[in-house]
C-alpha positions, 0 to 999 in steps of 0.5 A, a space after each residue: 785884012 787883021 789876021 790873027 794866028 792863035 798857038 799853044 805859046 802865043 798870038 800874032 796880030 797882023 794888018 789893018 781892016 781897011 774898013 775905013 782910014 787909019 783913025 777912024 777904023 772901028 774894026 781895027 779898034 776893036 781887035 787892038 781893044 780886045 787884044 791890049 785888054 787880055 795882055 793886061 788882064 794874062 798878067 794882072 788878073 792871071 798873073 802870067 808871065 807873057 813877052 809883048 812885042 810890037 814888031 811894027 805898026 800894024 803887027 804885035 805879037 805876045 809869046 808865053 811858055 804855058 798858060 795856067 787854067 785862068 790864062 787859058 780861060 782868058 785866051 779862049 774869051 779872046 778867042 770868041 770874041 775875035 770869031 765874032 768880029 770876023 763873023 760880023 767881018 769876013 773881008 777884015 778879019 781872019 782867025 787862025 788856029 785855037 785857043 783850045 789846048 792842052 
């Protein structure tokens, strides 16, 4: 199972779906798609100052100090479309926490 912990100073992707074999897993594509994309665009559309770390395989983690009005926009769009994929894949996927903050 992909579970995904969403804080006020960061998100931690953790897991594979096994939905189908490493390589061939469009559900875990798809998050690790979602979640490569808001990096680049919280740094280069946003221009926030974020700490990417890959832990290990299967687990990354990115950390920020404070999200101004873009990157907490493109936080909560990541947000939506992880709550669809788990809607779509409750045994895969697993969203915790929000993007909804002050």
């Amino acid at each position: 199972m992909i579970r995904i912990f969403l804080k006020e100073n960061g998100l931690t992707v953790k897991g594979h779906s096994g939905v189908a074999p490493r390589g061939e897993d469009l559900v875990c594509a798809g998050v690790s798609t979602l979640v490569h994309t808001i990096t680049t665009a919280l740094e280069e559309v946003a221009g926030e100052m974020i700490e990417v770390e890959k832990v290990e395989r299967g687990e990354i983690r990115v950390r920020w100090d404070r999200l101004g009005e873009k990157g907490r926009v493109l936080l909560r769009t990541l947000e939506l479309g992880l709550r669809e994929m788990e809607t779509k894949h409750p045994e895969a996927i697993e969203v915790r926490g929000s993007a909804e903050f002050d």
